[in-house]
N, C-alpha and C positions, 0 to 999 in steps of 0.2 A: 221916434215916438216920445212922447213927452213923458219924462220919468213919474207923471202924480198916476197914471193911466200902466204904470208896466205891468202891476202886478193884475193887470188884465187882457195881456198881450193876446194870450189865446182866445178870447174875445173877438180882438181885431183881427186875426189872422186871415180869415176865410172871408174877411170882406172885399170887395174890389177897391183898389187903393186910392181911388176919388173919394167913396163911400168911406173910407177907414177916416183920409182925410179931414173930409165936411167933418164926419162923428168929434174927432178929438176938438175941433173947432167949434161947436156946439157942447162938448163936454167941457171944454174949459169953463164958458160963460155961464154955464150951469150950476159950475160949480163957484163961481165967482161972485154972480147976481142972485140964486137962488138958496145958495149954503147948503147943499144937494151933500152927498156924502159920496166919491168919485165911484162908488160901483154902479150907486141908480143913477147918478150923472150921465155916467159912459152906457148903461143897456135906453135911456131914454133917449141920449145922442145918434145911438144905432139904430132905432127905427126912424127919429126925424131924418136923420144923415140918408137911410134906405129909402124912404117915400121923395126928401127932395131928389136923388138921383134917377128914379122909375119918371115922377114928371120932369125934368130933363131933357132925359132918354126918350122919352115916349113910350 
């Protein structure tokens, strides 16, 4: 897990590790290109991260 995101570990925990994933990859760039602040990075990561896995999956 990427140390900017630990102190949100319980967070990811309960996600499926595609989803945890996609999120931390989505949370970077969030926090990279937007200046997001890593807690609404990472719960905003978590639902793009959950919708792109559901279309996906199907």
């Amino acid at each position: 897990m990427d140390w900017m995101f630990e102190d949100f570990k319980t967070d990811l925990d309960g996600l499926n590790p595609k989803v945890r994933e996609k999120a931390l990859e989505i949370a970077k760039e969030l926090v990279k290109k937007k200046d997001l602040p890593a807690k609404d990075a990472l719960q905003e990561a978590i639902t793009r991260a959950e919708e792109w896995f559901y279309d996906i999956e199907g």
